[in-house]
Each structure stands twice: as structure tokens, then as C-alpha cells.
C-alpha positions in Angstrom: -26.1 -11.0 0.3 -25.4 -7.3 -0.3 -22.7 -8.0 -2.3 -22.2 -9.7 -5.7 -18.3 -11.2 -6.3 -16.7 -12.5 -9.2 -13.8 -14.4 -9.9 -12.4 -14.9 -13.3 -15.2 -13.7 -14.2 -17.3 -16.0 -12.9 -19.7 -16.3 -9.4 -17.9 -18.4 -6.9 -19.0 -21.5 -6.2 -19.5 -20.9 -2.6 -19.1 -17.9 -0.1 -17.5 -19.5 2.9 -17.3 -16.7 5.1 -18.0 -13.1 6.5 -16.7 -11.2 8.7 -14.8 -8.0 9.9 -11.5 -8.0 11.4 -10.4 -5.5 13.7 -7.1 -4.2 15.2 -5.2 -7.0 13.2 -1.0 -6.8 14.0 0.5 -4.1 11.3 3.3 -5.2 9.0 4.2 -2.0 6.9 6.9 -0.4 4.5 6.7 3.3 4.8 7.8 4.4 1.3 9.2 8.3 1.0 9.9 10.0 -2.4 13.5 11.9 -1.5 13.7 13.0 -5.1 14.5 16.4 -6.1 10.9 17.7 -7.3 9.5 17.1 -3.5 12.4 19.6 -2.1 9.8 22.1 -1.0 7.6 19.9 1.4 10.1 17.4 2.4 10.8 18.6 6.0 7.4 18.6 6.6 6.5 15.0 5.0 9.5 14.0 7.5 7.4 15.2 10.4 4.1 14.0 9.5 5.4 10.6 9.0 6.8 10.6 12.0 3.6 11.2 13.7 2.4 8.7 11.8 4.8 6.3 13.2 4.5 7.1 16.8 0.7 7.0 16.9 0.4 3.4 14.5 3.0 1.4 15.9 2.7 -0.4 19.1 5.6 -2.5 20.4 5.5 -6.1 20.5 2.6 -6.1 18.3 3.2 -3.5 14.9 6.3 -3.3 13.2 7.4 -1.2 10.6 10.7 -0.5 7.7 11.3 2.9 6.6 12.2 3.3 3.0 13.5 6.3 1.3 13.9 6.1 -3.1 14.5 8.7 -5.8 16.9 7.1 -8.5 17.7 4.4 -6.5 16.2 3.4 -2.9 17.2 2.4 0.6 16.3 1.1 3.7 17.1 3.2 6.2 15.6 1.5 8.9 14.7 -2.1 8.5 11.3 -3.8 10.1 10.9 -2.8 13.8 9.0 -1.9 16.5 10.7 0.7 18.0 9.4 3.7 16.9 12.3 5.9 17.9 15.0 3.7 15.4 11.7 4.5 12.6 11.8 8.1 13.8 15.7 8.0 13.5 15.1 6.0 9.8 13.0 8.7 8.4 15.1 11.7 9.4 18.3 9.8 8.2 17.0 10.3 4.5 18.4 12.9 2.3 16.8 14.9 -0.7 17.8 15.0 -4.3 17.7 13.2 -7.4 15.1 11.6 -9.7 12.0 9.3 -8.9 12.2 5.3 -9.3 8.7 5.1 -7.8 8.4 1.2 -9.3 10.9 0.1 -8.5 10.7 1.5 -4.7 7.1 -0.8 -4.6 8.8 -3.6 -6.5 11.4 -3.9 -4.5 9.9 -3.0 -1.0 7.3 -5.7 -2.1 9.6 -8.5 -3.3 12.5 -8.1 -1.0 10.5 -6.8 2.6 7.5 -8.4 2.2 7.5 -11.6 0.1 10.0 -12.5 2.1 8.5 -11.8 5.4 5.7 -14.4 5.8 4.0 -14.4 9.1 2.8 -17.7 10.9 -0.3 -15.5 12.1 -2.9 -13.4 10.5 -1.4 -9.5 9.8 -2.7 -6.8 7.6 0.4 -5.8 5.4 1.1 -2.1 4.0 3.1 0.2 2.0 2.5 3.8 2.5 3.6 5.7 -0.2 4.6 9.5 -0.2 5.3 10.8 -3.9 4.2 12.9 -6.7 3.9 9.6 -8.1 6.3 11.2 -11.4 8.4 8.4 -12.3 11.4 9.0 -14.7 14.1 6.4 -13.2 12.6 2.9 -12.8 14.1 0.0 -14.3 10.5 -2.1 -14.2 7.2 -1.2 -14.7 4.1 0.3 -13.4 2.6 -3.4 -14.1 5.8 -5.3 -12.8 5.2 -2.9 -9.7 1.5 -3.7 -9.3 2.1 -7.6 -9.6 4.5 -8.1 -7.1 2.4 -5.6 -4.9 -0.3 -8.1 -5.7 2.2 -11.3 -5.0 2.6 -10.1 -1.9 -0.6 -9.9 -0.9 0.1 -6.1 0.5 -2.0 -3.3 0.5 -0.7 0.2 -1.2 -1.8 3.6 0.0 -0.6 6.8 -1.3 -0.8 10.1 -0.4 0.0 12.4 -3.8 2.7 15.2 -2.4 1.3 17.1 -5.6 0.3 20.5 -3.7 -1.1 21.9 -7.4 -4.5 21.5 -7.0 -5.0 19.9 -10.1 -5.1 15.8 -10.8 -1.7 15.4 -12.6 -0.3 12.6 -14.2 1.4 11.1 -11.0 -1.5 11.4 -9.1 -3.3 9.0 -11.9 -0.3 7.0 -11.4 -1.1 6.6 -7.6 -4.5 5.9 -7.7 -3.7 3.0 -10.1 -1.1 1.5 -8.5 -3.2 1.7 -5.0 -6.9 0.6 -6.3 -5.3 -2.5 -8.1 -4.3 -3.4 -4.6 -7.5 -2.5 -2.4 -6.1 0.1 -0.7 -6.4 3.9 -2.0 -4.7 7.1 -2.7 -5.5 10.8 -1.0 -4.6 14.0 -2.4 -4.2 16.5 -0.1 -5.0 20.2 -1.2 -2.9 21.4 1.3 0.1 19.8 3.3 -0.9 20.1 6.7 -3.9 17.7 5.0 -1.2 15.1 5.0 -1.9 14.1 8.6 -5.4 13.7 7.9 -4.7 11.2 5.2 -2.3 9.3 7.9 -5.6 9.2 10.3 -7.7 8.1 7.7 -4.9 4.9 6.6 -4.8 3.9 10.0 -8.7 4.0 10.2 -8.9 1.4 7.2 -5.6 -0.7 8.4 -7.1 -1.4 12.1 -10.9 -2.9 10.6 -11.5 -4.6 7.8 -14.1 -6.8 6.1 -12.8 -10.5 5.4 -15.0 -12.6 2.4 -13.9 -16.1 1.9 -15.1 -18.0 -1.2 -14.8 -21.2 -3.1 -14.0 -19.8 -6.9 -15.6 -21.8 -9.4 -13.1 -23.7 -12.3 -10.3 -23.0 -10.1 -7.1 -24.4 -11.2 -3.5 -24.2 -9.2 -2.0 -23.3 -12.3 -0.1 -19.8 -10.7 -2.3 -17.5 -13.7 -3.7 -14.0 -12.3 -7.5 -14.6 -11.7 -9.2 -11.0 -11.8 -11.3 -10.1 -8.5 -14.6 -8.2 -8.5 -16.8 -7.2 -5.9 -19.5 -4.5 -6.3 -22.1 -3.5 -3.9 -25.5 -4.3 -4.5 -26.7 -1.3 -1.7 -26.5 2.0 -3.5 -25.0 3.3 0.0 -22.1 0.7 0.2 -18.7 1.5 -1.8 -16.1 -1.5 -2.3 -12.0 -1.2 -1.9 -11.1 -4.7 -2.6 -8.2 -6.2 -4.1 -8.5 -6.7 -8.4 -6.8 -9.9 -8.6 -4.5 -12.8 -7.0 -2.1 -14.8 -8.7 -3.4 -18.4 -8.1 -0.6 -21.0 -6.2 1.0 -23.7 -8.3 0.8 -27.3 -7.8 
């Protein structure tokens, strides 16, 4: 009742189910912008996602691929749950080059996690660390978002902007992460980093679940546009904008 939802554009035709969901198994690409412009801070984005690592992941229930990209990306540790072989994957990477920040998501979406379908429920995650400049990607920002969106993953980003100001790659982050239901940080100062990581982890282990019968729903594999707004001036919404419907 606090909440108004609709889908297409219209109210659903039922809501079949509330409820929060806590400390859920973690399925997450851990995305890190090697590219020239990030030269400065990259040694210490290296430890603070390592941190990250070691307190998030849990063997035999987490697991976890480390991806590094600037003109071109790579795996260099694939899903796991052994922290140390993450830890090893993230300080394997090397600095340099340009930024194909699309098609890091596009690819770590289609080829990680489209792939990767669980029998059980997970929550599934990329965490993103970029200026969120993009001069080298073959797709889009939209090709990017969709298949983010077809695999049903959430995006966070923390901006590795230390500026100050709200650049154009930090626009570019908060896009790509909102149209997902996750969100992006921008911390003013790098040892802020970790307390972006803290506050990911926060919103990865409880979450709110709404279930719903959409009204004039057809299998027919179109995007159908999601919105949920808060009827509680004190309530703010991260929700996924949109699914792409299954075919028949």
C-alpha cells in the first residue's frame, strides 16, 4: 500500500507478493577501469577492492570474477569463491590504455552472467570502478544497459573522478546504474572508496522483493518499462526501469 507500481504504463493487475530478502548468495563481476586516465589512483583502487573482496565473499556460498578493461577487457580471474585467486585476479591487472566501459558491461553481462543461471535464488552484481569516460567501445551505452537489463543484474559504480565536480562520466554511471536498480557513488576523496564498498554490500545482503501480475501482458520478448514511486514522502525507490518480457 505505500507504493504505487506501473508496468507498461499501466497498474498491475495484481500484487502477489511482499517481502524482504536478506543475506541472499552473491553472484558478482567486479569491473576495474585499467585505462590510462585512472593511473594516479589505481594502486589504491587495487587495495580497496581487495578489501572488498575479503569482507563480501564467503566460501561455499558467494562467488565472484574479477574483470579488468580499458580498450579491450579481460578476465583475470574467473567466478570463484576463493578470495585469495580474486585477490591474485585483481593485482594481476595492468594500467594503460583507453576506456571501453560498454563494452566491459556488455560483455561481463552477456558472457559471465547470461550464461550463468542459477537453479536457486541469488542477487547478481557488477561493481564498476571508472571515470565512466568511454572513448573505445564498439556498442553502446544502450546496448550496454539492455543486456545489463537481460541479465537481470544489478550495476553499481563508484566514479574514480577525484575532481569534485559531476563530469560527464560520472552522468554516464549514474545512468547506466539507475536503469538497473542499483546506484552510483562519487567519492570526494579516495579513501571514500571503501565507504562506497560498505555501503554496496549493505544493499546486496537485504532487499525488498514485489511480485505482481502486469496487466495486458504478452510473451512477446518487447522491453516493458518499470515504475515504482513511493507514496510515503520518507521512502526513496532503487528499482529496476524495465525487463525484457520472455517469448513464447
Amino acid at each position: 500500500a505505500d507504493f504505487a507500481i506501473l508496468d507498461d504504463n499501466k497498474p498491475p493487475q495484481s500484487i502477489l507478493n511482499f517481502k524482504r530478502e536478506t543475506d541472499l548468495p552473491i553472484e558478482m563481476g567486479l569491473l576495474l577501469d585499467v585505462s590510462g586516465s585512472v593511473n594516479s589512483r589505481f594502486d589504491f583502487e587495487q587495495q580497496a577492492a581487495v578489501g572488498f573482496l575479503q569482507h563480501i565473499i564467503r566460501a561455499g556460498f558467494d562467488k565472484a570474477f574479477v574483470m579488468g578493461f580499458n580498450h579491450k577487457n579481460e578476465v583475470s580471474q574467473d567466478f570463484t569463491d576463493n578470495v585469495t585467486l580474486l585477490q591474485t585476479g585483481v593485482k594481476r591487472l595492468q594500467n594503460g590504455g583507453g576506456t571501453a566501459l560498454y563494452d566491459a558491461i556488455y560483455r561481463a553481462a552477456k558472457d559471465k552472467m547470461l550464461k550463468d543461471r542459477p537453479d536457486h535464488p541469488v542477487r547478481r552484481a557488477l561493481v564498476v570502478l571508472s571515470d565512466g569516460e568511454d572513448n573505445q567501445s564498439e556498442v553502446s551505452q544502450a546496448q550496454a544497459i539492455e543486456m545489463a537489463q537481460r541479465a537481470e543484474v544489478i550495476v553499481y559504480a563508484i566514479s574514480t573522478d577525484d575532481s569534485g565536480l559531476i563530469l560527464r562520466g560520472d552522468r554516464v554511471l549514474d545512468k547506466i546504474a539507475s536503469a538497473t536498480g542499483g546506484r552510483a557513488f562519487f567519492p570526494f576523496k579516495m579513501k571514500d572508496i571503501t565507504h562506497s564498498f560498505a555501503a554496496i554490500e549493505d544493499e546486496l545482503r537485504s532487499q525488498y522483493v514485489v511480485s505482481y501480475r502486469p496487466a495486458d501482458f504478452d510473451a512477446d520478448g518487447r522491453y516493458r518499462s518499470i515504475q515504482i514511486s513511493a507514496l510515503k514522502k520518507d521512502l526513496q525507490v532503487r528499482a529496476r526501469k524495465g525487463y525484457f518480457a520472455p517469448r513464447q
